[in-house]
C-alpha distance (Angstrom), angle and dihedral (degrees) to the residues before:
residue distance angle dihedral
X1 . . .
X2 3.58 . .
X3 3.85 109.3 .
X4 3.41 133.4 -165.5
X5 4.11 113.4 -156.5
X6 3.89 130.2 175.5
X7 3.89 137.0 171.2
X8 3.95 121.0 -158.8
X9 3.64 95.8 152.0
X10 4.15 93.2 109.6
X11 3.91 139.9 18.4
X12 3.53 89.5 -66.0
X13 3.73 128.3 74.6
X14 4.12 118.7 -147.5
X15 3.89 117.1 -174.6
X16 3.47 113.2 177.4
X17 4.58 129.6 178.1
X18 3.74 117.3 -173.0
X19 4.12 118.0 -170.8
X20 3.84 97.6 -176.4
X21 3.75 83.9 -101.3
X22 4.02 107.4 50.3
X23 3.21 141.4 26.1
X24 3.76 123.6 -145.2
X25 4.17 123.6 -173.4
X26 3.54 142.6 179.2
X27 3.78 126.2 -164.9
X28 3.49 129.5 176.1
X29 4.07 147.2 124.9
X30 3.53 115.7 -75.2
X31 3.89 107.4 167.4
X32 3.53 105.9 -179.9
X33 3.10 104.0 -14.1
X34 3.40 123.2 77.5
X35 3.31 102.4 125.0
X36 4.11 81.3 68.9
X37 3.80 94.3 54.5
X38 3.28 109.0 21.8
X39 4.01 101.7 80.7
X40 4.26 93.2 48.9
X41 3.38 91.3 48.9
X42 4.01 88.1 56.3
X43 4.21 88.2 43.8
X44 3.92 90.3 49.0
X45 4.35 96.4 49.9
X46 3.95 84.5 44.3
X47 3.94 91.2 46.7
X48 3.64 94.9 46.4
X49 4.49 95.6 38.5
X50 4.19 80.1 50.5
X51 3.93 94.3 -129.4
X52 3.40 135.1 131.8
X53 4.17 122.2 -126.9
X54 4.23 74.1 -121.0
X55 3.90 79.7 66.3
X56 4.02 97.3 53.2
X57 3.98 114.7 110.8
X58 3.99 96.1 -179.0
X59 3.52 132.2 12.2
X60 3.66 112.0 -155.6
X61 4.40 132.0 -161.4
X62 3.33 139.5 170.6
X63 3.62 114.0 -105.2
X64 3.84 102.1 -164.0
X65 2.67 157.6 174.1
X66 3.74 98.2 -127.8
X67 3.90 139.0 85.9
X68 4.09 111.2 6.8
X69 3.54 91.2 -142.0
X70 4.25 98.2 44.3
X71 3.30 95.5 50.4
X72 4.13 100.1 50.3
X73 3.50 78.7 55.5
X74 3.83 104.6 46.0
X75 3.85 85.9 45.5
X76 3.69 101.7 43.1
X77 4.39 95.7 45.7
X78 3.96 79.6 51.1
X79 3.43 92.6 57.7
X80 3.77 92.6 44.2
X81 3.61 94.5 57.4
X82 3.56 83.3 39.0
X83 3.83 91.0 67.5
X84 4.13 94.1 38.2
X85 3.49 98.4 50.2
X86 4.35 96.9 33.8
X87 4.14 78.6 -131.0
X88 4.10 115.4 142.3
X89 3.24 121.5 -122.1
X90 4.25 133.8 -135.3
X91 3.42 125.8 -170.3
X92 3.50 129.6 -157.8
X93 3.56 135.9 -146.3
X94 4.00 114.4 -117.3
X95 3.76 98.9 -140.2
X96 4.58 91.3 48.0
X97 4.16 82.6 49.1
X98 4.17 92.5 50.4
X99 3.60 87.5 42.5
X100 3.88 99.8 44.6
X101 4.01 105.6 73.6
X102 4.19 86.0 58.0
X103 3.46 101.8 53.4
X104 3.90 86.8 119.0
X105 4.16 91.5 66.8
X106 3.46 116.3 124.9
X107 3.92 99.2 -127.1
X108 3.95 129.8 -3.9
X109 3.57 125.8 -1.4
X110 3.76 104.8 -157.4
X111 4.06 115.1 -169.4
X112 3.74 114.6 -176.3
X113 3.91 126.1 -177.8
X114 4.10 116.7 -152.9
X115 4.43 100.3 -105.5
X116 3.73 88.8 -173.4
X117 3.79 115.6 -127.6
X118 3.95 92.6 74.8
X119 4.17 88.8 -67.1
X120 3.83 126.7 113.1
X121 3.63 131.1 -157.0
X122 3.68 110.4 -124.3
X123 4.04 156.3 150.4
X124 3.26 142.2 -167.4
X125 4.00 121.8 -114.2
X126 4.16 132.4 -172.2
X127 4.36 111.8 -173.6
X128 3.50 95.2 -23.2
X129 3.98 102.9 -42.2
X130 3.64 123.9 105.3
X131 3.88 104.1 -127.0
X132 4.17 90.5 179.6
X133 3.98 138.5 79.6
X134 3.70 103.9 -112.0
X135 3.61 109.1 -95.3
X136 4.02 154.3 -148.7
X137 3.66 115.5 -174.5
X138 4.05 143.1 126.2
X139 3.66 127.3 -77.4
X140 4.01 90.3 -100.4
X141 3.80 96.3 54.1
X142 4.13 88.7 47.6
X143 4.21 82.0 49.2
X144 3.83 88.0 52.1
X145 3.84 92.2 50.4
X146 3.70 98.6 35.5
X147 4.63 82.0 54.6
X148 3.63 97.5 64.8
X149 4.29 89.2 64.9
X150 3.18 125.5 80.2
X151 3.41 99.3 -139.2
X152 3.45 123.5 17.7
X153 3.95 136.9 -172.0
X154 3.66 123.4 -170.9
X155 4.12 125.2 -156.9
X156 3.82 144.4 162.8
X157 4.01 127.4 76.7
X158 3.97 88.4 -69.4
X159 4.11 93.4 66.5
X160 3.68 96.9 85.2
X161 3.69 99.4 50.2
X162 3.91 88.5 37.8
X163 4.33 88.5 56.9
X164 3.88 86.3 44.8
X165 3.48 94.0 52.4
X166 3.86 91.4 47.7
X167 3.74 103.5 45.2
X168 3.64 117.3 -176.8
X169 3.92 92.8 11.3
X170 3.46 85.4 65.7
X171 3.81 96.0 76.3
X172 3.53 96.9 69.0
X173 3.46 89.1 66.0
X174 4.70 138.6 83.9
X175 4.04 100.7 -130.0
X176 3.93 120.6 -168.3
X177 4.24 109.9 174.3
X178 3.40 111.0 -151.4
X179 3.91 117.5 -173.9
X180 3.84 103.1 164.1
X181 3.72 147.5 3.5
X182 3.30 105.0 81.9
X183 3.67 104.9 144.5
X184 3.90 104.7 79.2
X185 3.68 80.4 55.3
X186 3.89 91.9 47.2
X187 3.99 93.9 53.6
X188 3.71 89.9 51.5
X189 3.77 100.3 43.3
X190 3.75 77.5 39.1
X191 3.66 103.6 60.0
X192 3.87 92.9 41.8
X193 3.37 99.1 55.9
X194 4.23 90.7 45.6
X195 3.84 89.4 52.1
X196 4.15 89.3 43.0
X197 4.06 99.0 48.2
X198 3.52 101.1 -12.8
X199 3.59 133.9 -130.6
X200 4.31 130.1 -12.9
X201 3.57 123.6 -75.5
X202 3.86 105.1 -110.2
X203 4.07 86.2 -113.5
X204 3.31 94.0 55.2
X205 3.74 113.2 126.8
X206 3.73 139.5 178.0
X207 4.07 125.6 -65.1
X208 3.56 119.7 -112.5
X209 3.64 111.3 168.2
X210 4.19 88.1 -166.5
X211 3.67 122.2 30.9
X212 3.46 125.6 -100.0
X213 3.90 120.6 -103.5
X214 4.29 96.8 -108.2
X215 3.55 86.8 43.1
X216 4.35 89.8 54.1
X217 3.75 90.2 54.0
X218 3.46 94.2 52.2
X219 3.91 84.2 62.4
Protein backbone atom coordinates (compact mmCIF):
# COMPACT_ATOMS: atom_id res chain seq x y z
CA UNK A 1 0.00 0.00 0.00
CA UNK A 2 1.35 3.28 -0.52
CA UNK A 3 0.46 5.51 2.49
CA UNK A 4 0.54 8.88 3.01
CA UNK A 5 0.81 9.91 6.98
CA UNK A 6 1.20 13.40 8.65
CA UNK A 7 1.09 14.86 12.25
CA UNK A 8 0.39 18.70 12.87
CA UNK A 9 -1.11 18.27 16.16
CA UNK A 10 2.13 19.99 18.12
CA UNK A 11 5.20 22.28 17.36
CA UNK A 12 6.57 19.74 15.34
CA UNK A 13 5.50 18.68 11.92
CA UNK A 14 5.89 14.71 10.87
CA UNK A 15 5.06 13.77 7.18
CA UNK A 16 5.59 10.42 6.48
CA UNK A 17 4.88 8.10 2.60
CA UNK A 18 5.32 4.39 2.70
CA UNK A 19 5.26 2.33 -0.86
CA UNK A 20 5.55 -1.21 0.59
CA UNK A 21 9.15 -0.90 -0.43
CA UNK A 22 10.51 2.59 1.03
CA UNK A 23 9.99 4.69 3.39
CA UNK A 24 10.42 8.40 3.00
CA UNK A 25 10.13 11.10 6.16
CA UNK A 26 10.36 14.55 6.95
CA UNK A 27 10.70 16.03 10.41
CA UNK A 28 11.12 19.35 11.37
CA UNK A 29 9.75 22.47 13.61
CA UNK A 30 6.85 24.07 12.40
CA UNK A 31 5.52 26.37 15.24
CA UNK A 32 2.62 27.92 13.95
CA UNK A 33 2.77 27.37 10.90
CA UNK A 34 1.97 24.38 9.51
CA UNK A 35 -0.32 25.23 7.27
CA UNK A 36 2.96 26.95 5.49
CA UNK A 37 5.00 23.74 5.48
CA UNK A 38 2.96 21.18 5.68
CA UNK A 39 1.73 20.82 1.88
CA UNK A 40 5.70 20.98 0.33
CA UNK A 41 6.74 18.66 2.55
CA UNK A 42 3.90 16.22 1.13
CA UNK A 43 5.00 17.41 -2.76
CA UNK A 44 8.76 16.74 -1.92
CA UNK A 45 8.20 12.75 -0.28
CA UNK A 46 5.84 12.21 -3.41
CA UNK A 47 8.54 13.79 -5.81
CA UNK A 48 11.33 11.89 -4.43
CA UNK A 49 9.02 8.07 -3.87
CA UNK A 50 8.06 8.91 -7.85
CA UNK A 51 4.19 8.50 -7.32
CA UNK A 52 1.44 10.32 -8.14
CA UNK A 53 -1.41 11.46 -5.31
CA UNK A 54 -3.49 9.17 -8.20
CA UNK A 55 -1.17 6.43 -6.67
CA UNK A 56 -2.18 6.99 -2.83
CA UNK A 57 -4.27 4.02 -1.20
CA UNK A 58 -4.68 5.71 2.40
CA UNK A 59 -4.08 8.98 3.56
CA UNK A 60 -3.44 9.06 7.16
CA UNK A 61 -3.59 12.32 10.11
CA UNK A 62 -3.46 12.77 13.40
CA UNK A 63 -6.65 13.51 14.92
CA UNK A 64 -5.61 14.89 18.35
CA UNK A 65 -5.90 16.00 20.76
CA UNK A 66 -3.34 18.70 20.42
CA UNK A 67 -3.05 22.33 19.03
CA UNK A 68 -6.71 23.77 17.89
CA UNK A 69 -5.27 25.41 15.10
CA UNK A 70 -2.75 22.26 13.78
CA UNK A 71 -5.10 19.95 13.78
CA UNK A 72 -8.04 21.90 11.63
CA UNK A 73 -5.34 22.05 9.40
CA UNK A 74 -3.88 18.51 9.41
CA UNK A 75 -7.52 17.31 9.11
CA UNK A 76 -8.88 19.65 6.60
CA UNK A 77 -5.48 19.34 3.83
CA UNK A 78 -6.31 15.51 4.39
CA UNK A 79 -9.54 15.89 3.29
CA UNK A 80 -8.48 18.02 0.36
CA UNK A 81 -6.26 15.52 -1.01
CA UNK A 82 -8.84 13.28 -0.01
CA UNK A 83 -11.22 14.72 -2.64
CA UNK A 84 -8.26 15.19 -5.49
CA UNK A 85 -6.90 11.98 -5.33
CA UNK A 86 -10.61 9.87 -4.48
CA UNK A 87 -8.10 8.32 -1.58
CA UNK A 88 -9.85 7.64 2.06
CA UNK A 89 -8.72 9.03 4.76
CA UNK A 90 -7.93 7.61 8.69
CA UNK A 91 -7.16 9.56 11.40
CA UNK A 92 -5.50 8.70 14.36
CA UNK A 93 -5.70 9.67 17.78
CA UNK A 94 -2.38 11.39 19.19
CA UNK A 95 -2.32 9.81 22.61
CA UNK A 96 -3.03 5.66 20.81
CA UNK A 97 0.08 6.80 18.30
CA UNK A 98 2.50 7.94 21.51
CA UNK A 99 1.41 4.95 23.18
CA UNK A 100 1.72 2.41 20.27
CA UNK A 101 5.65 1.77 19.80
CA UNK A 102 5.63 0.55 23.80
CA UNK A 103 3.14 -1.85 23.80
CA UNK A 104 5.89 -4.38 24.92
CA UNK A 105 6.31 -2.46 28.59
CA UNK A 106 5.91 -4.43 31.41
CA UNK A 107 3.22 -2.29 33.29
CA UNK A 108 1.65 1.20 32.34
CA UNK A 109 2.50 3.16 29.48
CA UNK A 110 1.49 6.67 30.39
CA UNK A 111 1.56 9.33 27.32
CA UNK A 112 0.77 12.85 28.29
CA UNK A 113 0.54 15.90 25.87
CA UNK A 114 1.34 19.59 27.48
CA UNK A 115 -2.75 21.26 27.73
CA UNK A 116 -1.27 24.52 28.76
CA UNK A 117 -2.69 26.02 31.95
CA UNK A 118 -0.75 23.44 34.23
CA UNK A 119 -3.14 20.40 32.67
CA UNK A 120 -1.99 17.51 30.44
CA UNK A 121 -3.82 15.42 28.09
CA UNK A 122 -3.42 11.87 28.95
CA UNK A 123 -4.48 7.98 29.19
CA UNK A 124 -3.64 5.16 30.60
CA UNK A 125 -2.30 2.05 28.47
CA UNK A 126 -1.46 -1.90 29.48
CA UNK A 127 0.36 -4.07 26.17
CA UNK A 128 -0.91 -1.96 23.67
CA UNK A 129 -4.66 -1.34 24.86
CA UNK A 130 -5.83 1.77 26.35
CA UNK A 131 -7.53 0.65 29.66
CA UNK A 132 -8.44 4.62 30.57
CA UNK A 133 -11.16 7.35 29.57
CA UNK A 134 -9.22 9.88 27.67
CA UNK A 135 -8.23 12.53 29.91
CA UNK A 136 -7.32 16.34 30.84
CA UNK A 137 -6.13 16.88 34.25
CA UNK A 138 -3.09 18.48 36.40
CA UNK A 139 0.22 17.03 36.97
CA UNK A 140 -0.92 15.78 40.60
CA UNK A 141 -3.99 13.88 39.45
CA UNK A 142 -1.69 12.12 36.51
CA UNK A 143 0.88 11.40 39.77
CA UNK A 144 -2.10 9.85 41.60
CA UNK A 145 -2.96 7.59 38.62
CA UNK A 146 0.48 6.89 37.45
CA UNK A 147 1.00 5.53 41.84
CA UNK A 148 -1.31 2.72 41.74
CA UNK A 149 1.27 0.77 38.92
CA UNK A 150 3.91 -0.83 39.64
CA UNK A 151 5.91 0.23 37.10
CA UNK A 152 5.25 3.04 35.20
CA UNK A 153 6.72 4.74 31.95
CA UNK A 154 5.74 8.07 30.80
CA UNK A 155 6.06 9.42 26.92
CA UNK A 156 4.89 12.09 24.46
CA UNK A 157 6.10 15.91 24.24
CA UNK A 158 4.23 16.58 27.68
CA UNK A 159 6.78 14.17 29.82
CA UNK A 160 9.37 16.70 30.42
CA UNK A 161 7.26 19.43 31.71
CA UNK A 162 5.11 16.76 33.57
CA UNK A 163 8.71 15.41 35.57
CA UNK A 164 9.50 19.17 36.13
CA UNK A 165 6.41 19.85 37.57
CA UNK A 166 6.69 16.78 39.88
CA UNK A 167 10.19 16.98 41.19
CA UNK A 168 11.32 14.29 43.35
CA UNK A 169 8.20 12.05 42.52
CA UNK A 170 9.49 11.94 39.30
CA UNK A 171 12.25 9.43 40.07
CA UNK A 172 10.15 6.64 40.62
CA UNK A 173 9.23 6.74 37.29
CA UNK A 174 10.83 5.21 33.14
CA UNK A 175 10.63 8.61 30.97
CA UNK A 176 11.07 8.52 27.07
CA UNK A 177 10.36 12.37 25.44
CA UNK A 178 9.18 12.15 22.26
CA UNK A 179 8.74 15.49 20.27
CA UNK A 180 8.41 14.30 16.63
CA UNK A 181 8.21 11.42 14.28
CA UNK A 182 5.06 10.46 14.38
CA UNK A 183 4.29 9.39 10.95
CA UNK A 184 5.83 5.82 10.66
CA UNK A 185 3.68 5.32 13.60
CA UNK A 186 0.65 7.04 11.85
CA UNK A 187 0.83 4.67 8.63
CA UNK A 188 0.83 1.69 10.83
CA UNK A 189 -1.83 2.68 13.31
CA UNK A 190 -3.23 3.95 10.07
CA UNK A 191 -3.54 0.93 8.02
CA UNK A 192 -4.90 -1.17 10.98
CA UNK A 193 -7.54 0.75 11.82
CA UNK A 194 -8.64 1.12 7.76
CA UNK A 195 -8.52 -2.70 7.42
CA UNK A 196 -10.46 -3.03 11.07
CA UNK A 197 -13.46 -0.38 10.44
CA UNK A 198 -12.32 1.24 7.52
CA UNK A 199 -11.96 4.69 6.57
CA UNK A 200 -13.49 8.26 8.43
CA UNK A 201 -16.90 9.30 8.22
CA UNK A 202 -16.85 12.45 5.98
CA UNK A 203 -18.00 14.50 9.31
CA UNK A 204 -15.45 13.43 11.13
CA UNK A 205 -13.51 16.20 12.73
CA UNK A 206 -10.61 16.67 15.02
CA UNK A 207 -10.44 15.52 18.91
CA UNK A 208 -10.31 17.99 21.48
CA UNK A 209 -10.86 16.51 24.76
CA UNK A 210 -11.40 20.39 26.26
CA UNK A 211 -12.79 23.10 24.22
CA UNK A 212 -10.95 25.57 22.64
CA UNK A 213 -10.80 29.18 24.11
CA UNK A 214 -13.26 31.05 21.12
CA UNK A 215 -15.39 28.22 21.40
CA UNK A 216 -15.67 28.86 25.69
CA UNK A 217 -16.77 32.40 25.10
CA UNK A 218 -19.31 31.53 22.93
CA UNK A 219 -20.77 29.66 26.03
Amino acid sequence: MNILAFDTAGNFLSTGLSTGKAFFEENRFAGLKHSEYLLPSVNRLMDNAEIDFSDLDLIVCSRGPGSFTGLRIGMSTAKGLSTGSDTPVVSVNNLDALAYNFSFFNGAVIPVIDARKQRFYTAVYQKGERISEYLDISAEEVSDIASGYKQVLFTGSGSEILRERLGTPASTFNWFKTDYGLSPVLVNLGRIIYETDGPDPDDQGPFYIRLSDAELLKK
